[in-house]
N, C-alpha and C positions, 0 to 999 in steps of 0.2 A: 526914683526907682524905689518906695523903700517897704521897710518890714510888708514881706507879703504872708511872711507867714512869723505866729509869735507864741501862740496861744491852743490850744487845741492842734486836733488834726491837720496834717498841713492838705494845702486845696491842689488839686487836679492830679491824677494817677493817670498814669501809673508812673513816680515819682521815688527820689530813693529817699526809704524810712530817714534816712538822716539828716533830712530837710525840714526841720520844724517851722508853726506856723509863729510869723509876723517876729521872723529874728532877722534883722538884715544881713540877706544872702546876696553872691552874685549868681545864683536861678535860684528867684523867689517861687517860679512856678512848678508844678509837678508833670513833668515832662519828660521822657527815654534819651535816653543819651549811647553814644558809642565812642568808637577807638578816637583815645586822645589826640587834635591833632599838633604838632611840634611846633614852634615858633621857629621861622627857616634859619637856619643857621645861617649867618651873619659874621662875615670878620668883624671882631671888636674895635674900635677904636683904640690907637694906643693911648695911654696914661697922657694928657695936658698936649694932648696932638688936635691940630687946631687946623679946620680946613679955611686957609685964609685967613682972613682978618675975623673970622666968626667961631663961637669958641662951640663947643657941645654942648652945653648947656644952653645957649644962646639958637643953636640950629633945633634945637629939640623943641623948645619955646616958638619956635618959628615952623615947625612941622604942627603943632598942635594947634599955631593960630591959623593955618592955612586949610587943617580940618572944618575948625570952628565957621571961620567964614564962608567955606564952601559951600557948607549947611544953611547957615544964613541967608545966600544969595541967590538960595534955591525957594527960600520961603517956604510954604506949602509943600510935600515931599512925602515918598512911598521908600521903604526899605526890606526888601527880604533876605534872609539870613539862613544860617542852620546851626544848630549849639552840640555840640558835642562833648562828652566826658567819658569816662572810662568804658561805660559799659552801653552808653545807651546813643540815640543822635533822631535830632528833629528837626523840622525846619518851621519858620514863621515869618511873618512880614508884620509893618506897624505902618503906620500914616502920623503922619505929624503936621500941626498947623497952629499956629502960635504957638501957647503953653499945651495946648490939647493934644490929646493922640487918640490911636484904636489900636489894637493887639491884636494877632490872632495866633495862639502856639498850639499846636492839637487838639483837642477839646475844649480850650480853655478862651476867653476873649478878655480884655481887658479896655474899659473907656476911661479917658478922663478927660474934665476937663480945666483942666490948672489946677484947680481947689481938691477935689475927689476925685478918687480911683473906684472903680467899678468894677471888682474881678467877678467872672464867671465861670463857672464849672459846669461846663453842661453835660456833663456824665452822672456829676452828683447833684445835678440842678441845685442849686447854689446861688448867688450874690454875696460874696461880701464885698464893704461899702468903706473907706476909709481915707484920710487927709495924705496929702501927697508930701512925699518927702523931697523939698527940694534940693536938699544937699546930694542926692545921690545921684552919681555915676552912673548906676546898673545899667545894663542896656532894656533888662529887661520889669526893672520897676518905676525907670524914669527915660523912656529914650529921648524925649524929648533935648535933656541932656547929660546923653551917654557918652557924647564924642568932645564935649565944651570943660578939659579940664586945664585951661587957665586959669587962677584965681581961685581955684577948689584945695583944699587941702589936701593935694596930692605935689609932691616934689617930683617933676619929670629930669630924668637923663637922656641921651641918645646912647644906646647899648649898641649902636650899630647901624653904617649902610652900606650897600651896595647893588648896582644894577637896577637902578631905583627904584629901590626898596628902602625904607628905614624901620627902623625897630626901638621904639621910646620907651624908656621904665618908668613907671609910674610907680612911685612910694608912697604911702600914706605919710603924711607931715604928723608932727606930733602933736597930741589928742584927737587923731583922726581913728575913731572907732569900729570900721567900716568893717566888718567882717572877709569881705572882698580880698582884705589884705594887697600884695603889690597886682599890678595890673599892666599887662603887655601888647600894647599897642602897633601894628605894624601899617604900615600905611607907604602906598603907591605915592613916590613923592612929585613924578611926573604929573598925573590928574589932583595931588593934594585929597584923595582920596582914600579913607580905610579899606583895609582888607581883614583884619580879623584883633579882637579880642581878646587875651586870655587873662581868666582870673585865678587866683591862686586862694581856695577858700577852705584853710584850713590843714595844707598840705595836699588837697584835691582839688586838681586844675580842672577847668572848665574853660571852652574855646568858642567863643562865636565869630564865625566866619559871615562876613558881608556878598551877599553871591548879587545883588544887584540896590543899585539909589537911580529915583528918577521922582522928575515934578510930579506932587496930588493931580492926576485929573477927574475926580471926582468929588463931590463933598466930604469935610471929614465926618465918620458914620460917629452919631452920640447914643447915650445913653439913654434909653426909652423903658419902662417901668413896665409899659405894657406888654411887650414883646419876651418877658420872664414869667406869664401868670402860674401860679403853680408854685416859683420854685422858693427857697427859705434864704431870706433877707438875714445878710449877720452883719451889724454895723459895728465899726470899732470906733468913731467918730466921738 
């Protein structure tokens, strides 16, 4: 997912000024957002209540491995979405096929493939060009894996289920630098399916809601040099 913006101007508007370029955010890209949406309230778990022989910690490990592999078993795979935050809201879809994807959030396209990330601004005809972060989460600087946080430096909890529904907490483990901060996971336990997102970045939540997953049937689209003539290459590479 990472730094998509660090350095100068941050890329694609209309974005809020307080998105700088190439800081790892959770929305690296500059996109409209609107009304926050809630994480459902959820009965909490009580304190060392254990459903069965399986403790919360143990089901929440087990809710994220049943994301992970669902993703997996799909191989090749399409996702559309929509992100919302305070004031603004957009929707987008990605493709995924091995390490590779393709983006598209309103104006903006993003390719990679494993190695390089290719963002485009086609408002401000733009490229910039840059090595992929693979530590990150983001859904929106690495989806490939946005949903794979086993083994990540995040400590998960189950904050809650019901009507199958669960609700995972994701904490950052310590030296996890992630801007992102904790991360709220809700997920249809019946299909082992996500439904939404939320990151907490900096006291400003940000919400990506999952509105549909289905097999690639098409090729994954790449990155073509020529299909930008015109626009200003900025490499951080």
């Amino acid at each position: 997912m990472l730094p998509l913006a660090s350095m100068g101007r941050p890329l694609f508007t209309p974005l809020s000024p307080l998105v700088p370029r190439r800081v790892s955010l959770p929305v690296p890209l500059r996109v409209p957002f609107s009304v926050s949406l809630p994480v459902p309230r959820l009965r909490p778990l009580a304190p060392g209540r254990r459903r069965g022989p399986v403790s919360t910690a143990d089901r929440a490990a087990g809710i994220l491995a049943g994301v992970r592999d669902g993703f997996r078993a799909l191989g090749a795979y399409g996702v559309s979405f929509e992100v919302r935050s305070d004031e603004y809201v957009t929707r987008g879809r990605y493709a995924v096929e091995g390490e590779g994807y393709y983006l598209v959030l309103g104006d903006a396209e993003v390719y990679c493939d494993g190695a390089v990330r290719y963002e485009v601004d086609n408002r401000r005809r733009e490229v910039t060009i840059d090595v992929v972060d693979t530590d990150s989460r983001n859904i929106l600087n690495n989806p490939v894996h946005a949903f794979d946080f086993l083994g990540s430096e995040y400590a998960a909890s189950l904050a809650g289920e019901q009507e199958g529904r669960a609700v995972v907490r994701l904490t950052p483990a310590p030296g996890n630098t992630s801007s992102a901060g904790n991360i709220v996971l809700t997920v249809d336990t019946a299909a082992m399916r996500p439904v939404s997102l939320r990151y907490d970045y900096d006291g400003e939540q940000v919400q990506v809601s999952v509105l549909g997953i289905k097999p690639l049937e098409t090729p994954l689209k790449a990155f073509a040099k020529d299909n930008y003539a015109g626009y200003e290459f900025i490499d951080f590479r």
